[in-house]
C-alpha positions in Angstrom: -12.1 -26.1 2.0 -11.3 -28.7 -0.7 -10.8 -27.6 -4.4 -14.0 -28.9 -6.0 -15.7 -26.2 -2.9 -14.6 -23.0 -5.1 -13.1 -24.2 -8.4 -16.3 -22.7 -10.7 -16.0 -19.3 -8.1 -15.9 -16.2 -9.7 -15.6 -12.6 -7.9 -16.9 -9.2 -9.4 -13.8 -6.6 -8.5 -14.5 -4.6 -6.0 -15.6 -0.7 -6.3 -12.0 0.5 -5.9 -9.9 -2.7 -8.0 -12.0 -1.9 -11.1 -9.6 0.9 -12.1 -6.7 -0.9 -11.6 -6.7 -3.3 -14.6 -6.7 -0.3 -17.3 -4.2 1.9 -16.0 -1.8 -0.4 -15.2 1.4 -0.1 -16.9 5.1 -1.7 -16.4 6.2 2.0 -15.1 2.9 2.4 -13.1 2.4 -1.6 -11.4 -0.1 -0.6 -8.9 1.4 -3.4 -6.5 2.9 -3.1 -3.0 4.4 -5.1 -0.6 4.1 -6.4 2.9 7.0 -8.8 4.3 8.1 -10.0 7.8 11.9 -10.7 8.7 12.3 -13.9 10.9 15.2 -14.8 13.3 16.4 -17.7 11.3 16.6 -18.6 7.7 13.6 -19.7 5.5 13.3 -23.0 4.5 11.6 -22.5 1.3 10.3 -26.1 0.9 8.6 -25.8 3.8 7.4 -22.1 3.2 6.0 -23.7 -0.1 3.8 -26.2 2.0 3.1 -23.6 3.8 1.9 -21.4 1.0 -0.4 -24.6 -0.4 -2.4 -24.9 2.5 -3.0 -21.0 3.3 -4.4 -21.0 -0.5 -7.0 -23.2 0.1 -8.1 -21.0 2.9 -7.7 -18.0 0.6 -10.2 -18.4 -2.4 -10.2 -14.8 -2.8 -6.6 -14.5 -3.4 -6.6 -17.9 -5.5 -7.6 -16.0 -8.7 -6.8 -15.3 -12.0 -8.0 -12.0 -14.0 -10.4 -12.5 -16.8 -11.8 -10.3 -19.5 -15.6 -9.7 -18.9 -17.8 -7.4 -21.9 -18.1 -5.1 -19.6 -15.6 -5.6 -16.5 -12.9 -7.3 -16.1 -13.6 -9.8 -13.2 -11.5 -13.0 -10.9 -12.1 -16.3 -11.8 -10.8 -19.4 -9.3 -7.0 -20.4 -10.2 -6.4 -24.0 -10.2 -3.0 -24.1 -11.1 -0.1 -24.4 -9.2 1.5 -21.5 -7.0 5.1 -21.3 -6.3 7.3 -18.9 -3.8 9.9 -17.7 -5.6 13.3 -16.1 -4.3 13.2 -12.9 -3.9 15.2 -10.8 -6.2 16.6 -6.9 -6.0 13.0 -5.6 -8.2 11.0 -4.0 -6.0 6.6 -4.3 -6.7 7.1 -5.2 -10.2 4.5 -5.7 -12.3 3.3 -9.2 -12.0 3.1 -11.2 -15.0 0.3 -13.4 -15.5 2.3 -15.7 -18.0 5.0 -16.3 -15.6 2.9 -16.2 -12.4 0.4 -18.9 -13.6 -2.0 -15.8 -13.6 -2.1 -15.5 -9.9 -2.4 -11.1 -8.7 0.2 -12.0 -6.1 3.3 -13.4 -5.1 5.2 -14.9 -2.4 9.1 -14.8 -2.1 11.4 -15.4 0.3 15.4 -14.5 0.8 17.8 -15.5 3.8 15.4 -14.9 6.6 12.6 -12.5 4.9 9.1 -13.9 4.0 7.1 -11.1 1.2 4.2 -11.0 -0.3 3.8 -8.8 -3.1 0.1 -7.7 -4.5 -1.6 -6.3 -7.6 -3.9 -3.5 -5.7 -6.7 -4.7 -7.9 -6.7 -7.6 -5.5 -6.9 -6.3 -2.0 -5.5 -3.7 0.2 -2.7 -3.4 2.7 -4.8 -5.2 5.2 -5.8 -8.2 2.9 -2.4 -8.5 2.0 -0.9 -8.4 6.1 -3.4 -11.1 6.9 -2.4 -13.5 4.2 1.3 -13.0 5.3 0.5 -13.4 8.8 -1.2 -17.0 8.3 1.5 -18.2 5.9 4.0 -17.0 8.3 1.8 -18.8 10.9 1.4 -22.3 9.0 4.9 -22.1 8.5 5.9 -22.0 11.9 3.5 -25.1 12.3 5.4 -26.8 9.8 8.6 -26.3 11.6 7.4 -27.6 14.8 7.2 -24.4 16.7 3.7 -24.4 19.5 2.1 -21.2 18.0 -1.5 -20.1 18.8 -3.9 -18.2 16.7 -5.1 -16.4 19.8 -8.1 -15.1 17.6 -5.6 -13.0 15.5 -4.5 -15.4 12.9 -7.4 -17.0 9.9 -5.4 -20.5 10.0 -6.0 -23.3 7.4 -8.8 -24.8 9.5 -11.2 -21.6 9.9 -13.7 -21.4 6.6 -13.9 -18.4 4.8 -16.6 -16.3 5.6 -19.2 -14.1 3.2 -17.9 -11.0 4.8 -14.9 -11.2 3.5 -15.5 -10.9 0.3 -17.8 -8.1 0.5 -17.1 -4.4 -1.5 -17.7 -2.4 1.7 -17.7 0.7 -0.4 -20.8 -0.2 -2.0 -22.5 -1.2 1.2 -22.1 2.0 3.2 -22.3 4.7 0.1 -24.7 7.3 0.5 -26.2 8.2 -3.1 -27.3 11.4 -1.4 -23.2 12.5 -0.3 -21.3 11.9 -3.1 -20.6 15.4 -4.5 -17.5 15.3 -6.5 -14.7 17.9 -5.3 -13.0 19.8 -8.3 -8.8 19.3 -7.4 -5.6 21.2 -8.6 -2.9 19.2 -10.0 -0.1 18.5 -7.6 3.4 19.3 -7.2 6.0 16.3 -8.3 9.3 15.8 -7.0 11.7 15.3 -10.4 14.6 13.4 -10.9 16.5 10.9 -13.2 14.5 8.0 -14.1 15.6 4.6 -13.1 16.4 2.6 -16.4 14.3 -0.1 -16.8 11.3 0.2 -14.8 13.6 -0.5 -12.0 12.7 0.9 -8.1 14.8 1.7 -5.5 14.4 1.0 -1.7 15.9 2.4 1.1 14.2 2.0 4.4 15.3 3.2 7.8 14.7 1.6 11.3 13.8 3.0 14.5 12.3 2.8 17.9 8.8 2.4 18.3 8.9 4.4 21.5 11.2 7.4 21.2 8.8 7.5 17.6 6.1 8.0 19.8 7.6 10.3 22.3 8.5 12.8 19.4 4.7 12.5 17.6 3.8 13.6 21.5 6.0 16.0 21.7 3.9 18.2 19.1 0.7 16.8 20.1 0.7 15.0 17.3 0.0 11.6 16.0 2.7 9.8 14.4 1.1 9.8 10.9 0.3 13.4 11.3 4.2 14.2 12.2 5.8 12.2 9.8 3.5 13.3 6.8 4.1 17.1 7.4 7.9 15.9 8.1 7.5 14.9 4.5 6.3 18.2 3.4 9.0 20.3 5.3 11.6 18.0 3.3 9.7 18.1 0.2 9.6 22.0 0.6 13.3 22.6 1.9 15.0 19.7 -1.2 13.4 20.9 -3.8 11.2 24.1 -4.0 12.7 26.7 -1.6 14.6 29.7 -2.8 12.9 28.9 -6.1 9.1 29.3 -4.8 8.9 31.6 -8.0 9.3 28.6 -10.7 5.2 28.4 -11.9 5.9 23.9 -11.4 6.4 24.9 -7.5 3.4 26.9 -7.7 1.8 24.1 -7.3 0.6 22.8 -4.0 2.5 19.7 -2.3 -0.3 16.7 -1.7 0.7 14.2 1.0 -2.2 11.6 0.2 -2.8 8.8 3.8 -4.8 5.7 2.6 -7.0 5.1 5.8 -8.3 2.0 6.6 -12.1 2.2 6.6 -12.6 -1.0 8.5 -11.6 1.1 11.8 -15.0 3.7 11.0 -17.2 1.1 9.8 -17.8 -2.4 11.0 -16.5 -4.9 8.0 -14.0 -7.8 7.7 -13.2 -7.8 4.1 -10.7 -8.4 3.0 -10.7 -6.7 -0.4 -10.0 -3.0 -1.0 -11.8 -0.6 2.0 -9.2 2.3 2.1 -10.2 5.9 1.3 -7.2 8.7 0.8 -7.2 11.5 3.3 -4.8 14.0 2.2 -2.7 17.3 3.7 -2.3 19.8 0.7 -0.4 23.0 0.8 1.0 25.6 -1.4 4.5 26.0 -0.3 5.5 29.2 -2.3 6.7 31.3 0.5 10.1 31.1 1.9 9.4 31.1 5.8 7.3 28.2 5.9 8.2 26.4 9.3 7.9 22.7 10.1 5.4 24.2 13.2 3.2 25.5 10.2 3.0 22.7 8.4 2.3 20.6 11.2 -0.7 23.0 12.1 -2.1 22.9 8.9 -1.8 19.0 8.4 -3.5 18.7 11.6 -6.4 20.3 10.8 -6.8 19.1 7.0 -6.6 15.9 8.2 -9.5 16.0 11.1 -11.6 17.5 8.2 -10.8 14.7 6.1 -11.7 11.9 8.9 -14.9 13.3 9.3 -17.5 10.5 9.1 -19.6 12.4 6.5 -16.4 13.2 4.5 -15.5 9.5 4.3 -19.1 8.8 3.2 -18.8 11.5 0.5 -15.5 9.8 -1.1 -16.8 6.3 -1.0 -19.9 7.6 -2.9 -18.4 9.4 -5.2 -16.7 6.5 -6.3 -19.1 4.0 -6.1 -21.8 6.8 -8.1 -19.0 6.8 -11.0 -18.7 3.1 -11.3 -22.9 3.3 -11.2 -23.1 6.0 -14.2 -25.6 4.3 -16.4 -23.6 5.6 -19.4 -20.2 3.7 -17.9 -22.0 0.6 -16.8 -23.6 0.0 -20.5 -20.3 1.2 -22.4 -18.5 -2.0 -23.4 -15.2 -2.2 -21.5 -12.5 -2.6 -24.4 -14.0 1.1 -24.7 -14.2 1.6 -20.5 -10.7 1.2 -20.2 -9.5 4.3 -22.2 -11.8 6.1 -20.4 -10.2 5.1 -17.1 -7.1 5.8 -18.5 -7.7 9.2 -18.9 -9.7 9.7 -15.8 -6.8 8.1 -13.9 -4.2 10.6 -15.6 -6.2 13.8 -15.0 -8.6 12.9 -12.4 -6.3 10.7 -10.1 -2.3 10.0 -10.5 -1.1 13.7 -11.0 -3.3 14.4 -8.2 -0.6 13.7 -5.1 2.9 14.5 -4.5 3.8 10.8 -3.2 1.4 8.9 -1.0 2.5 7.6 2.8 0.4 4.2 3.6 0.5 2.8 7.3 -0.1 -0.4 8.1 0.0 0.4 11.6 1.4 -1.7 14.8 1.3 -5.3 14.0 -0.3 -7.5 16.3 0.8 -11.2 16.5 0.3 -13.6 19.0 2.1 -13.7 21.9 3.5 -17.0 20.8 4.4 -15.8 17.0 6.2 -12.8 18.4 9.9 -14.5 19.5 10.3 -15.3 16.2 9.6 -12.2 14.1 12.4 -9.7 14.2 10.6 -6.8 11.9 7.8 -6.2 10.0 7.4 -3.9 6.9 5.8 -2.7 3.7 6.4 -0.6 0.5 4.7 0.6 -2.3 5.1 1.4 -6.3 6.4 4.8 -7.4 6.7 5.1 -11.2 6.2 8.4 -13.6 4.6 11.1 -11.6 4.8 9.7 -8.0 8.5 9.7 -8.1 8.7 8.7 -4.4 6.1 6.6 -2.1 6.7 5.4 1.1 5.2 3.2 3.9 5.4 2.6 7.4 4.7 0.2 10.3 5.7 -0.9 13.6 6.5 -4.0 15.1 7.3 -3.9 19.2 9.9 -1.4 19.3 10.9 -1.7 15.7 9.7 1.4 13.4 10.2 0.6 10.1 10.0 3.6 7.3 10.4 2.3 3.8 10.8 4.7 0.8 10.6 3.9 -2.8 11.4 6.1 -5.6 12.0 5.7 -9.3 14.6 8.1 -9.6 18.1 7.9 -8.8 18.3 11.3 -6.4 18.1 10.0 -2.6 18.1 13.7 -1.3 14.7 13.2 0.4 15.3 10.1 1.9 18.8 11.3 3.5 17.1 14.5 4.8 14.4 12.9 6.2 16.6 10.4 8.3 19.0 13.2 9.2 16.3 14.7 10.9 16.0 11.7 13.1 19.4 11.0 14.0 19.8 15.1 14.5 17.6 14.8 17.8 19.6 11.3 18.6 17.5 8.9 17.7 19.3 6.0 15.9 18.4 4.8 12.6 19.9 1.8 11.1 19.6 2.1 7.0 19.0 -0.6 4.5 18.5 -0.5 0.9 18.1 -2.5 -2.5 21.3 -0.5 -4.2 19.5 0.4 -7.2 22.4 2.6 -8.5 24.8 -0.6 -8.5 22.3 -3.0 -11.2 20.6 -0.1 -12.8 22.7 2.4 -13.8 
């Protein structure tokens, strides 16, 4: 698709990106990040060729973010895009004045390729297919014989209508959308990070023995790792002072699910919906076993078909209040910033995203050694992490914007504990930051 094809395109955001905009702060970015680590080093010329052509595939994504009266909306970006070298910040806010107004990024460092996104944008899945058909062309570009096998959108393919599509306002139900009154969650505390500044530390594993220990308890691997969460959560920084009225509160594990696996769409904007475990934990016999139990069964209620309906609509019926639609949005915005605050942010103890197992074509796959993402954490979700697998490379990334690393080294003490190896990398926050 040539330039002239989509330079007057515009985009309305999507159902769930309209939010974004307002409430983003440089403390609470709303961006995440999904990268791939090659076997040999980048060449960043060629990554930038690379990058060039997947654009033009890309229309979506080669936006800028305009001010409408009453939304804010993404208008075609005709200048130019660079990759940039990846430095030690971690989903920083992206700045339209020194990203020529583009909602993402592309960097690159040694042998890692990322691609960091403004959630306003797209979601975890429109953010892994971008990176797997940059990765893609630029394996082209070095000469390698790699097939699309069906998996990759390549430079060639045209962008389809469907991608583009909000899926939550297709498959809303006006009729489910009753709105589900919510207590304020419990947050882990800690010494801010100066500077807006987030630490990373993320911990490899094997796919399989991951799988063998999910099994073990009947459990899926999200299932196990989010009440895992919990049970560190609980025994870090609330037990033997369950009487405090903060840990009163209830501890709120909140799962983006990806709705394209319950309902037939190929966008590749936002289409996730937050299922959630959510327990008080203000008892001092609580027992991983219990936990586990419990998020079981919140989260079967929560992947209920009629359940996901009712979230998409409620969100969808508060973007289609008549009063909202007709207020001007220089006005709208502090009204989502309030909403946000009371309605959505203090909401969750940390949220755990999984983009799942990768696939790649068979002929991609010798050269990628890993593949991973991570996510944001700013004032009140102190700590956010993601995970996703690879062949028989687990990757759990953690992100905090405290200094405190007591959860992370409890949580991967658990692991090695039952002899399963975990080989630990991290940003060093503490050595620029403090």
């Amino acid at each position: 698709m040539s330039k002239t094809q989509h330079a007057n395109d515009w985009y309305k955001l999507d159902n769930a990106g309209k939010i974004f905009p307002a409430v983003s702060t440089k403390k609470e970015t709303n961006t995440f990040r999904v990268q791939m680590v090659l076997k040999e080093t980048i060449d960043k010329d060629l990554l930038q060729l690379a990058a060039d052509a997947i654009l033009e595939r890309f229309p979506m994504f080669k936006v800028r973010l305009k001010s409408g009266f009453f939304w804010n909306y993404l208008d075609s970006n005709e200048r130019p895009f660079y990759v940039l070298p990846l430095t030690h910040h971690v989903c920083g806010r992206l700045s339209p004045k020194e990203n020529n107004g583009f909602l993402f990024q592309i960097y690159y460092r040694d042998n890692l390729v990322a691609v960091e996104m403004f959630h306003a944008l797209a979601d975890g899945t429109g953010a892994l297919t971008l990176i797997k058909s940059l990765v893609f062309e630029y394996l082209l570009l070095k000469g390698y014989k790699v097939t699309p096998d069906n998996i990759i959108l390549t430079k060639d393919s045209l962008p389809q209508k469907e991608e583009y599509v909000d899926a939550q306002s297709v498959y809303y139900n006006p009729n489910n959308r009753k709105h589900v009154p919510e207590e304020r969650a419990f947050h882990v505390k800690g010494t801010p990070i100066e500077d807006n500044n987030i630490g990373l530390i993320s911990g490899t594993l094997s796919t399989n023995k991951m799988l063998e220990l999910a099994r073990e308890h009947q459990a899926t691997i999200t299932e196990y790792l989010t009440a895992l969460t919990m049970r560190i959560i609980y025994l870090t920084q609330i037990k033997y002072r369950e009487h405090l009225p903060e840990n009163q509160k209830p501890v709120k594990i909140f799962v983006p699910v990806n709705m394209r696996k319950h309902f037939p769409s190929n966008t590749l904007r936002n289409f996730s919906i937050f299922v959630k475990s959510n327990m008080k934990m203000n008892r001092p016999d609580i027992s991983f076993d219990e936990i586990l139990a419990l998020v079981k069964e919140q989260f079967k209620a929560g992947m209920e078909k009629s359940e996901l309906i009712r979230k998409m609509s409620e969100n969808v019926a508060f973007e289609k209040n008549i009063f909202l639609r007709i207020t001007p949005y220089f006005l709208k915005k502090y009204a989502l910033k309030i909403g946000y605050s009371f309605l959505g942010i203090t909401l969750n103890t940390l949220s755990l995203s999984n983009l799942g197992s990768v696939d790649l074509p068979l002929s991609m796959q010798p050269y990628i050694d890993n593949i991973s993402a991570s996510v944001y954490s700013g004032k009140y979700n102190t700590i956010n992490l993601a995970i996703s697998s690879f062949q028989d490379k687990f990757k759990i990334t953690f992100t905090r914007s405290i200094i405190e690393t007591t959860i992370e080294r409890e949580f991967f003490r658990h692991f090695t504990s039952k002899g399963i190896d975990v080989l630990i990398e991290s940003n060093y926050v503490e050595e620029y930051a403090i």
